[in-house]
N, C-alpha and C positions, 0 to 999 in steps of 0.2 A: 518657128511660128513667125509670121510676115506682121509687121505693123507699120504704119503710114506715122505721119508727122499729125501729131497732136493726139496719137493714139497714147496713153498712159496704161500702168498696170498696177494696178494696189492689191493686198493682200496680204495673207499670211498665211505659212506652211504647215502643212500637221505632218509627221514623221512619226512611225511609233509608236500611233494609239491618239495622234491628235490630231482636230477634223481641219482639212484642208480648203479651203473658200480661194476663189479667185472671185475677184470682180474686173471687168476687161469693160473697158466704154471709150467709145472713140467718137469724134464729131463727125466724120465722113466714113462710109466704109462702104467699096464697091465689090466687095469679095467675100465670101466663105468661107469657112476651114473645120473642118473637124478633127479636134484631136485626142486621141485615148493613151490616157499614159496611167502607171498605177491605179489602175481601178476607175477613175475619171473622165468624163466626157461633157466637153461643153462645145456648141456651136456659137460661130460668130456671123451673122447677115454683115449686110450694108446697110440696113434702117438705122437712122441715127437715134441712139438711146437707147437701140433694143438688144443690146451685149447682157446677156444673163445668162450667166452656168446652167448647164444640166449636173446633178450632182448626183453619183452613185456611188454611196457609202457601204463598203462591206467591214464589217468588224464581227470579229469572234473573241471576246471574251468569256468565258465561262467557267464557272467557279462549282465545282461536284465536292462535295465533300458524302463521304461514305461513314454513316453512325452504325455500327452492328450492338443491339443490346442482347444482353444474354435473360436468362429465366429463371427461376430458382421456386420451383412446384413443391410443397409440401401436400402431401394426404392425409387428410385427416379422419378417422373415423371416431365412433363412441368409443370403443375400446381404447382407441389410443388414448382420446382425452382423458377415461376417467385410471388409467392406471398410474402407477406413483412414479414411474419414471418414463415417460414416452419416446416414440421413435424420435421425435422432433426435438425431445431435450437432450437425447445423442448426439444428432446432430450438427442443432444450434450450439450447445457446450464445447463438443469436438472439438469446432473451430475456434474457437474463444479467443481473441489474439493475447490475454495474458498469461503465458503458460505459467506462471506459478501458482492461479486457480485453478488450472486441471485437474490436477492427483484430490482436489477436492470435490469441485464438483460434477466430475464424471463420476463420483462414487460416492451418490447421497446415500445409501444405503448404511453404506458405517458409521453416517452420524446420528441415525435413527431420527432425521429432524431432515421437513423439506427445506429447511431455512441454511443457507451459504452461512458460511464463518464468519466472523470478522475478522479479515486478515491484517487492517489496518492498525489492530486498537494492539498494546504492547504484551508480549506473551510476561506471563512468572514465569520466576527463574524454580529452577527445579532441580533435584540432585543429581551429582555432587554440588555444591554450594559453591563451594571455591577450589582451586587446585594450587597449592603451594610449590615452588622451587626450592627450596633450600641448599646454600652452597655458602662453601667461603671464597671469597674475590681473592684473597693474601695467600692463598694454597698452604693454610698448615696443616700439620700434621695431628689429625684430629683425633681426640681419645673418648670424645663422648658429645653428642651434641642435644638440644632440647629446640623445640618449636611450640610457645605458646597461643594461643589463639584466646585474646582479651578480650571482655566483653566492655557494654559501655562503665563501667565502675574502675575499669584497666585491671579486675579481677580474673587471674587464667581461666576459662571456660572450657576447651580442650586442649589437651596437653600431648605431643608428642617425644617420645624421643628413643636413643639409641647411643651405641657405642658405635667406634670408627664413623667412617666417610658416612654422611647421611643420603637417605635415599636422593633420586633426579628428580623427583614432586613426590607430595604429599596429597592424600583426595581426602575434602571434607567434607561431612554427608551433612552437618550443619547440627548434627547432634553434639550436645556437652558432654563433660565425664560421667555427669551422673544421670544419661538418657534424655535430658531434657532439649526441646528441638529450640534453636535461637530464636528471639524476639524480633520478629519484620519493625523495622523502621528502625531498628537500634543499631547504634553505632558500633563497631566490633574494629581489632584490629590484630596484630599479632609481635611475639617475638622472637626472634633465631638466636639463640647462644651455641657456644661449643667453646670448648676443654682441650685444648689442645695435650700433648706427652710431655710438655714442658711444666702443666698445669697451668696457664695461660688462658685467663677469660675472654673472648669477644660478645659482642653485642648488638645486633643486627634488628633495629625497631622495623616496622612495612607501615602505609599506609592504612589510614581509617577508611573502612568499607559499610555500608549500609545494604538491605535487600528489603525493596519495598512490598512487594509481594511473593510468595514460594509454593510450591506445588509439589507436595510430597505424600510418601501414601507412611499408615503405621497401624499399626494392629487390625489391619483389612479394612481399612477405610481409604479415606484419601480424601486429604486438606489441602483444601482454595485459600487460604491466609494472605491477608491483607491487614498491613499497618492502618489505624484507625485514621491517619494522617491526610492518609490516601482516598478515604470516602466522605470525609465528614471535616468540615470548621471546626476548630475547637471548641470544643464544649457546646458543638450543634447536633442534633438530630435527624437534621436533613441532608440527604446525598447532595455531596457538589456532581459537577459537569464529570470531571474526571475520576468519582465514586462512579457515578452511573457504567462508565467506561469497563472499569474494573471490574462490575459486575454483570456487564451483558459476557464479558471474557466469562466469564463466570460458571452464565448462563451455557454459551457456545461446549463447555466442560461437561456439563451437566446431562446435557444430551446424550452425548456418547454412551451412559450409563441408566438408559430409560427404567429401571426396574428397581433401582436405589433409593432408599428413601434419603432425602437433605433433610440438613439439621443446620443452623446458623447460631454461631456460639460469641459472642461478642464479650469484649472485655474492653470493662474502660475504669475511672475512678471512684466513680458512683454508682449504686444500684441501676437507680433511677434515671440516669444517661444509657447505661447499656441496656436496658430493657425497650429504651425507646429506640436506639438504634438495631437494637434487634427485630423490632415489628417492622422497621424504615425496608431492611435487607429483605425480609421474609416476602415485604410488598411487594416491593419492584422483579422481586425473583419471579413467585407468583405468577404475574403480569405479563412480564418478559417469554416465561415459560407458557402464558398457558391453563394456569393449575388453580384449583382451589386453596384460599389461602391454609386451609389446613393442614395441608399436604409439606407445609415446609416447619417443619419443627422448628422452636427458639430457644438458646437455654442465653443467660445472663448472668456475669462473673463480672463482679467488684474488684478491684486489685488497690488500693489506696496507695501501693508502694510505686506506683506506674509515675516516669517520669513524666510531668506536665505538656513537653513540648511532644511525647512521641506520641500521644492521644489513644494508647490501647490499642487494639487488634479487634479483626474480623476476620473469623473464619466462615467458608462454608465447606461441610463434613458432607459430602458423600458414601455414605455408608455400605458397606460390606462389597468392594470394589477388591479384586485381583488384579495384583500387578498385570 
C-alpha cells in the first residue's frame, strides 16, 4: 500500500473471530487503490477527508446442538384400570430401581392386600431364638458338659446337656423345660460348664440377651408378641410412635392370612391397664386393617408377678394359621 507524508494509519486487528476496522485519512491524496486482503475491501480517493473503509464481514459461527427425546406410551383401557394388578403396574413395578422391592411388589397377590410392606419398620425375630456354640478354649478332655439358659431371676429356664465333646451349636426354639415360650423384653442369659476325666469343673457365663418382639407359631396359631415396653409408656394406655410401628409390622403379618380370625391378648400388672391396652391394639389394628372393630377379639391377663420396668406383653394371635 503507497502512502504520502502526513498520511497516518490507526486501527486495530481482529484475527480469529475479531472484527477488523482500519481507519486511513490523509490530508492530500492524488491516487486510488483498492485493496482485498482477507475478506476486506476498502477504497482510498484523493478527496481530503474522505478515506472511509468499505467493510465486508463474513463470520460463521454457529452453534447446533441436536436434543432427541424418547416416549414412554402407556394404553390404557377399562379393563386394565379396573383389575387388581394391571399391565401398567407390571410394568411401572418391573423397573423399580430398588430391587429389594421386587420379590414384593411384582407379587401382590401373596399378600392378599393392595397395600406394599413396610420394608423399613424392624422385622421380629422368630425361631430359633438364639444358636449357641458351646466349646472349651483350654481343650480338655471332656467327660460331661451342661449349657443353661437363665432367665431374668438367673433361674435355669432351658437346660442342655451331654456327655463327651459337646455338640458345634446348640438351636434354641426359645421354649423352657416346661413348654413355656420366653418372656419378650426380659432379660435371659446362659451357662456352659463341663467335667472334665479328671473331674475338673469349668465355668463359662455368655452375655445377657433380651428379644423385643418374636413371631412364632404353637398349637396352629401364630403369635405377634411384643414386650409391653415396646408399645406403651409405663403405666400408659396409649401407643407411643414406636408401638404404632410395631403394630402396622403387625398389621403387614396379618394380611398374609385373610381368613383368620385375630385375637389381642395383653398382659400387664393390672386388670384395668391391660383391658385398656387391649381396646388401644384392637383400635389401631381395626383401622390400619380396614375392619370392623369387632372383628378383632381382646382377651386381658393380670400378671401382679410382672417385673415393673419390663411392662407386660402384647400379643397378636392369628388363629388357625399352618406353618
Amino acid at each position: 500500500m503507497k502512502t504520502t507524508p502526513g498520511l497516518f494509519i490507526t486501527g486495530f486487528s481482529c484475527l480469529r473471530g475479531f472484527l477488523l476496522v482500519w481507519v486511513v485519512s490523509s490530508a492530500t491524496l492524488a491516487w486510488s487503490e483498492t485493496n482485498q486482503e482477507e475478506g476486506q475491501e476498502w477504497t482510498v480517493t484523493g478527496e481530503e477527508g474522505a478515506a472511509l473503509p468499505e467493510m465486508v464481514v463474513e463470520a460463521t459461527n454457529e452453534v447446533r446442538q441436536k436434543i432427541e427425546k424418547s416416549s414412554f406410551d402407556l394404553e390404557l383401557d377399562a379393563a386394565s384400570i379396573d383389575s387388581f394388578f394391571t399391565k401398567m403396574d407390571e410394568i411401572a413395578l418391573g423397573v423399580s430401581p430398588v430391587s429389594g422391592l421386587q420379590p414384593h411388589l411384582n407379587n401382590l397377590e401373596e399378600l392378599i392386600s393392595d397395600q406394599p410392606p413396610h420394608l423399613w419398620i424392624p422385622e421380629m425375630a422368630s425361631t430359633p431364638v438364639a444358636r449357641f456354640y458351646p466349646s472349651d478354649p483350654e481343650g480338655h478332655k471332656v467327660k460331661n458338659w451342661n449349657l443353661a439358659v437363665t432367665d431374668f431371676r438367673g433361674s435355669p429356664f432351658k437346660t442342655y446337656q451331654g456327655k463327651g465333646n459337646p455338640p458345634k451349636d446348640l438351636v434354641w426354639d426359645g421354649q423352657g423345660d416346661n413348654g413355656e415360650m420366653l418372656r419378650v423384653g426380659y432379660p435371659y442369659s446362659y451357662v456352659f460348664s463341663l467335667t472334665d476325666k479328671g473331674t475338673n469343673s469349668y465355668n463359662h457365663a455368655g452375655v445377657s440377651f433380651r428379644i423385643p418382639a418374636l413371631d412364632y407359631h404353637r398349637d396352629g396359631d401364630r403369635y405377634l408378641e411384643m414386650a409391653g415396653g415396646e408399645l406403651f409408656t409405663r403405666e400408659e394406655s396409649v401407643l407411643s410412635e414406636a408401638g404404632q410401628k410395631w403394630l402396622t409390622r403387625s398389621a403387614d403379618e396379618i394380611r398374609r392370612h385373610p381368613y383368620s380370625p385375630v385375637r389381642v391378648v395383653v398382659t400387664a400388672e393390672t386388670m384395668a391397664l391391660a383391658e385398656k391396652r387391649a381396646a388401644e391394639v384392637a383400635a389401631y389394628l381395626a383401622e390400619s386393617m380396614i375392619l370392623p372393630l369387632e372383628q378383632v377379639a381382646t382377651e386381658a391377663v393380670d400378671r401382679p408377678d410382672l417385673r415393673a420396668e419390663m411392662d407386660g406383653s402384647v400379643a397378636v394371635v392369628i388363629e388357625h394359621v399352618e406353618k
